[in-house]
KOLMI-547898 format. One record per residue (C-alpha): x, y, z; residue in one letter. Coordinates in steps of 0.1 Angstrom, whole numbers, plus 2048, in hexadecimal, padded with zeros to 3 digits. Layout:
N
east:north:up:residu
X:Y:Z:A $
...
***
This chain:
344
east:north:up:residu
A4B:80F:A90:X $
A67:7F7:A8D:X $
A65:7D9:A81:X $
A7C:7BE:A93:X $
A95:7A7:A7C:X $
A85:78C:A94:X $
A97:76B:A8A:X $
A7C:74F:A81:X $
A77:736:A9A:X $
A7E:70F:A8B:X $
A5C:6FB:A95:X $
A77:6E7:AAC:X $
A79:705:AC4:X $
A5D:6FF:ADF:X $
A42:718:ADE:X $
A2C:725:AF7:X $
A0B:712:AF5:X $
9F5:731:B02:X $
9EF:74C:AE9:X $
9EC:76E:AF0:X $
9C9:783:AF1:X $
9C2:794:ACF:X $
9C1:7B7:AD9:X $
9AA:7CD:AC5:X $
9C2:7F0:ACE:X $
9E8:7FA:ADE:X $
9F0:7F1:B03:X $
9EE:814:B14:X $
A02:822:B25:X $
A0D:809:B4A:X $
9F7:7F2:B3B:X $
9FE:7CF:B52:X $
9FE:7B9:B33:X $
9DF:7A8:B23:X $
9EB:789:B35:X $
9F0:797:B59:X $
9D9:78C:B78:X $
9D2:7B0:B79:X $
9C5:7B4:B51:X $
9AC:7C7:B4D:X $
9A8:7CE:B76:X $
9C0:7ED:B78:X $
9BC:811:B78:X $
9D1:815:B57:X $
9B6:7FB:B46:X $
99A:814:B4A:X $
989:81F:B2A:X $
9A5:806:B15:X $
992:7F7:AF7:X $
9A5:7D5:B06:X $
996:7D8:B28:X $
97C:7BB:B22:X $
994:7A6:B0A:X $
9AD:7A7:B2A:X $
997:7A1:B48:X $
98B:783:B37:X $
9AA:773:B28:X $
9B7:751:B35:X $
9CC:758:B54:X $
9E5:73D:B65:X $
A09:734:B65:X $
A1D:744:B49:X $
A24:723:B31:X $
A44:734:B2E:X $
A57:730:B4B:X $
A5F:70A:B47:X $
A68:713:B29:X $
A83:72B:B35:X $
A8C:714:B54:X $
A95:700:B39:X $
AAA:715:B25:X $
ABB:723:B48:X $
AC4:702:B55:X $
AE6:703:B42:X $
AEE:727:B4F:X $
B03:71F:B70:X $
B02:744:B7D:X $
AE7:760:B72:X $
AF7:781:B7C:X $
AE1:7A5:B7B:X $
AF2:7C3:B73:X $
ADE:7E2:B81:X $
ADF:803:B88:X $
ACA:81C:B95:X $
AD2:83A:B80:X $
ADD:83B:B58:X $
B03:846:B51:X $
B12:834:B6B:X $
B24:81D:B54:X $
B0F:7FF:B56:X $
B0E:7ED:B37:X $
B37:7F8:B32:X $
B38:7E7:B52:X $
B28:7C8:B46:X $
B3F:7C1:B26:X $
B5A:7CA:B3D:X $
B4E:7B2:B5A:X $
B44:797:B39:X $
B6C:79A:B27:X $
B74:796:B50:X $
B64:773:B52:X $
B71:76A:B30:X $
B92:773:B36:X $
B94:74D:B3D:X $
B8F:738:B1E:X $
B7C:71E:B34:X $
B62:735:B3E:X $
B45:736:B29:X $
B31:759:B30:X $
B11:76B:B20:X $
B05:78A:B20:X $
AE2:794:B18:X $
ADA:7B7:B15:X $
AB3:7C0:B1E:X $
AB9:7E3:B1E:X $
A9F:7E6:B00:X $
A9C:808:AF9:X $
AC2:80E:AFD:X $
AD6:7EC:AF6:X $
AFA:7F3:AF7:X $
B0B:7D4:AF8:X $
B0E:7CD:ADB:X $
B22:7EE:AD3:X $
B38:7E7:AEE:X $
B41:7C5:AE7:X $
B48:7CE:ABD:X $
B2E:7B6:AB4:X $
B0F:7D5:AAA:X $
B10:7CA:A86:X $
B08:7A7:A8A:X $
AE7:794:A8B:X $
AD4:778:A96:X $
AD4:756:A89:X $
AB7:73C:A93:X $
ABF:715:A94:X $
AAA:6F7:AA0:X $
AB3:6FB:ABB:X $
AAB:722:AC2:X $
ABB:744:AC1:X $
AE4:747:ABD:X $
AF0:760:AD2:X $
B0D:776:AC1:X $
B30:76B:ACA:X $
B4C:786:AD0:X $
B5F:768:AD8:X $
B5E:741:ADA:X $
B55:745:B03:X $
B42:769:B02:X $
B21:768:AF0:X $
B09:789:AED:X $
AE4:78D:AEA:X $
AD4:7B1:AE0:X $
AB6:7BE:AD3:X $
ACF:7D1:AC0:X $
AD3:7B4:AA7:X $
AB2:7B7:A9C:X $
AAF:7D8:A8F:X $
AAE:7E1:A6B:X $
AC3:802:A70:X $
AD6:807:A90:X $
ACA:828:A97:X $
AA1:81C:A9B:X $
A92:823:AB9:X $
A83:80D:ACC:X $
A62:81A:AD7:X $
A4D:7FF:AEC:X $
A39:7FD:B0C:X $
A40:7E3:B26:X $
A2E:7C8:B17:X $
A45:7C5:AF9:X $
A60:7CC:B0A:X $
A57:7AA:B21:X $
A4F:797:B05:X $
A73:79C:AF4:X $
A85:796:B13:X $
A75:776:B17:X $
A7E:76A:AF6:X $
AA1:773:B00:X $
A9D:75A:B1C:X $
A87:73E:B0F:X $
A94:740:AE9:X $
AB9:744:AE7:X $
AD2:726:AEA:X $
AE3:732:B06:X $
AF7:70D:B0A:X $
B0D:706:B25:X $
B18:727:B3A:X $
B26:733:B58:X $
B20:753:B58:X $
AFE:762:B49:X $
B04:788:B4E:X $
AE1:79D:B49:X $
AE6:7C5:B43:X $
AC2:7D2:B4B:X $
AB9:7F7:B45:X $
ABD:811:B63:X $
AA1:811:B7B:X $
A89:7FC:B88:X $
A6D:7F4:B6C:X $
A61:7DC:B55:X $
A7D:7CB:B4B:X $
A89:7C5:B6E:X $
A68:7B8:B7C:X $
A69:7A2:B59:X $
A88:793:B5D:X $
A8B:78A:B82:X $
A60:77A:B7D:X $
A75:765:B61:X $
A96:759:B6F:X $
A81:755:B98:X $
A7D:731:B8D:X $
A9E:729:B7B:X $
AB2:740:B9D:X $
AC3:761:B9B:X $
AE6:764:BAC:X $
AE0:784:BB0:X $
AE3:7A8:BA9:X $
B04:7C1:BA4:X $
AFB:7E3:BA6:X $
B11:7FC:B96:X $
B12:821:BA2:X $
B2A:83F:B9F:X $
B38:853:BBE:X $
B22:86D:BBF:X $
B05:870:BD6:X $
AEF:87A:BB9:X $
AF1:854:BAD:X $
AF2:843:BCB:X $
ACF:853:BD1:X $
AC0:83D:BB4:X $
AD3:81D:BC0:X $
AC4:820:BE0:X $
AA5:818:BCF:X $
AB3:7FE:BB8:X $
AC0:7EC:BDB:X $
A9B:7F4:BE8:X $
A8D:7E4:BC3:X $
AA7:7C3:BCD:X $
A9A:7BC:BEF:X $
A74:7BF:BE5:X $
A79:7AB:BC9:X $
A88:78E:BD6:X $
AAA:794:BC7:X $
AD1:790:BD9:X $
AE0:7AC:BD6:X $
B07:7A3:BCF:X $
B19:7C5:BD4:X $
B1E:7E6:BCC:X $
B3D:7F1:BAE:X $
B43:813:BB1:X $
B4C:81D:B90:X $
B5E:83D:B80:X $
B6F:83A:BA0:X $
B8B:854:B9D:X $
B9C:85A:B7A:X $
BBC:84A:B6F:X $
BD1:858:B57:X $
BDB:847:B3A:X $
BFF:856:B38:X $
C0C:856:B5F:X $
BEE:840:B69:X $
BEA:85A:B84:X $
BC8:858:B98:X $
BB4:877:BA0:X $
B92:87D:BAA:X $
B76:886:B92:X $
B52:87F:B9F:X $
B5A:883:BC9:X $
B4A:871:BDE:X $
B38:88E:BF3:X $
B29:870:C09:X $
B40:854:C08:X $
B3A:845:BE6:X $
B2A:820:BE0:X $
B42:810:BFD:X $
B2E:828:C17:X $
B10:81F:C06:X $
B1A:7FB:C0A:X $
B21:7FF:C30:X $
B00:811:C32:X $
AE9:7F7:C21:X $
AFA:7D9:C2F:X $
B07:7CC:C0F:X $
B25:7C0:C01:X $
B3E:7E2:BED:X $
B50:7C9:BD0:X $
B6C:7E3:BC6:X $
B71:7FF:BAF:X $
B75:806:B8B:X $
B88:828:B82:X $
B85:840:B64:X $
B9D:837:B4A:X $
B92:848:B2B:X $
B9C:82B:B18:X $
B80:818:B24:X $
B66:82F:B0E:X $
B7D:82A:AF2:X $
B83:7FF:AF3:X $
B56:804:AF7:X $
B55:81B:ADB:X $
B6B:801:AC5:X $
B5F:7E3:AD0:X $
B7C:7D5:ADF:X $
B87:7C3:B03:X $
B96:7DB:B17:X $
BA7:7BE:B2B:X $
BB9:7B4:B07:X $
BBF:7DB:B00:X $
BCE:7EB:B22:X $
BCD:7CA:B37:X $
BE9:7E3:B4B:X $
BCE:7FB:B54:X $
BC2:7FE:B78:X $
B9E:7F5:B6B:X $
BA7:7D3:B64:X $
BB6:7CC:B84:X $
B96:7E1:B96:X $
B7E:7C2:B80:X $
B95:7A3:B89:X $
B8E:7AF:BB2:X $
B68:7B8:BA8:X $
B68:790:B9A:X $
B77:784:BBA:X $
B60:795:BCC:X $
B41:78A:BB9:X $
B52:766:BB9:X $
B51:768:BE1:X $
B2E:773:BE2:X $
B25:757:BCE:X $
B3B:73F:BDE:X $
B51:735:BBF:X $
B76:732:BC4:X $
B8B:74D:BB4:X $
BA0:739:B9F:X $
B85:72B:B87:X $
B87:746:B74:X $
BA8:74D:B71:X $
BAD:76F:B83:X $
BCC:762:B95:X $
BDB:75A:B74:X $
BD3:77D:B62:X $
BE3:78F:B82:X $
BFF:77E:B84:X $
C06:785:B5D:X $
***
């Protein structure tokens, strides 16, 4: 079992007045959580040494959520980065998508990673070897630079190979902190890279931010109909849950060599890629991001790729994804200074 470098909370952080049921064994396996309407009610409680200590818990409003309205009420824009199946380039997406924003010095942007089992933001973004610090005023997220700050489960582990090996629950209760604990201060941009699928964390994070508003979802697929299967059902997920689905980025969208800067195709698109899957769904397609190789390798070192190879196609594939999501959130384009970069 690992144990969590968990920073200590200052008795100036507000804390949630409700404590938790003492549980006398493990949550098993889809357990609903010991504080759900549905404790000790569903099939997965049966024969659960908890079941009693559940069904009879206090029940109500979690005490939590004024505390994360709270928190939230400085974040201008909360952004959901999805995607239906793993390998599609999500979370390389994201630190791309977050150096994007910040190309910008006046643009202050977040990320917060709440893929638990598999947090690789922090990688990405050259920042995997630092840690947490805890003030009066809460959690400091890591800065990769004066306007881009990080938050990862990945700064808590003692060695940063331990797996991370917990049921739903845990998972909600980390995620949470993330929200309720960390001095997020002014932003414009919170950008949230969640897990592939549609699980726990999801349902977590959009019952958390309902109150505090969502802009909205990107969901990130490749060409191939093999992924756009799964982001059917992540669209499916968006639309049951409550949640605006901002467009489609097809990414790995052709390959682009670094030496001519050639483009070629790699994964086809046997059924019209994510722009048909836009068309069909009635959803907005918010560009492309090729295959450049030296995208895995800025990731891999920690690096921008927009300070590395700002003469990439990528780059210019992001700035049109960030008008796009700029429209759909009706911001004008220049805020951000994508004219500026283009024109450069």
């Amino acid at each position: 079992m690992v144990t969590l470098k968990i920073p200590v909370a200052s008795e100036d952080v507000p804390q949630a007045p409700r404590a938790a049921p003492k549980l006398v064994a493990p949550e098993p396996e889809h357990c609903p959580g010991p504080e759900s309407q549905q404790a000790g009610k569903m099939d997965a409680c049966a024969g659960c040494p908890n079941q009693q200590i559940c069904a009879t818990a206090p029940k109500g409003p979690d005490p939590d959520i004024p505390l994360i309205q709270a928190r939230m009420a400085t974040v201008e824009h909360k952004i959901l980065i999805l995607s239906g199946k793993g390998g599609v380039g999500k979370s390389t997406f994201t630190s791309m998508l977050a150096y994007a924003f910040a190309q910008s010095p006046a643009t202050q942007v977040g990320v917060c990673d709440i893929d638990i089992c598999g947090p690789s933001i922090p990688r990405m973004m050259g920042v995997e070897n630092e840690s947490i610090h805890s003030s009066s005023s809460g959690w400091s997220p890591v800065y990769v630079a004066d306007n881009l700050g990080v938050m990862s489960i990945q700064f808590m582990l003692p060695n940063q190979d331990d797996a991370i090996i917990w049921r739903g629950p845990k998972k909600n209760g980390l995620i949470k902190q993330f929200l309720k604990d960390v001095e997020w201060g002014d932003l414009d941009f919170l950008l949230i890279d969640t897990p592939p699928g549609t699980s726990d964390e999801h349902l977590s994070i959009n019952s958390y931010l309902k109150g505090s508003g969502v802009d909205g979802a990107v969901v990130v697929t490749t060409p191939q109909e093999v992924s756009l299967l799964d982001v059917r059902k992540e669209i499916d997920f968006c639309r049951k849950a409550g949640i605006k689905v901002l467009g489609i980025v097809e990414n790995m969208s052709g390959f682009v060599c670094p030496n001519c800067e050639g483009e070629s195709q790699i994964f086809h698109a046997t059924t019209g890629g994510g722009r048909a899957l836009a068309t069909e769904m009635g959803i907005p397609f918010l560009g492309t991001v090729p295959l450049d190789p030296r995208i895995g390798i800025a990731c891999d070192y920690g690096e921008s790729f927009f300070d590395a190879y700002p003469e990439s196609p990528a780059c210019e594939g992001l700035m049109n994804i960030i008008r796009g999501l700029r429209g759909q959130m009706g911001l004008p384009p220049s805020q951000d200074g994508v004219e500026e970069m283009d024109e450069s």
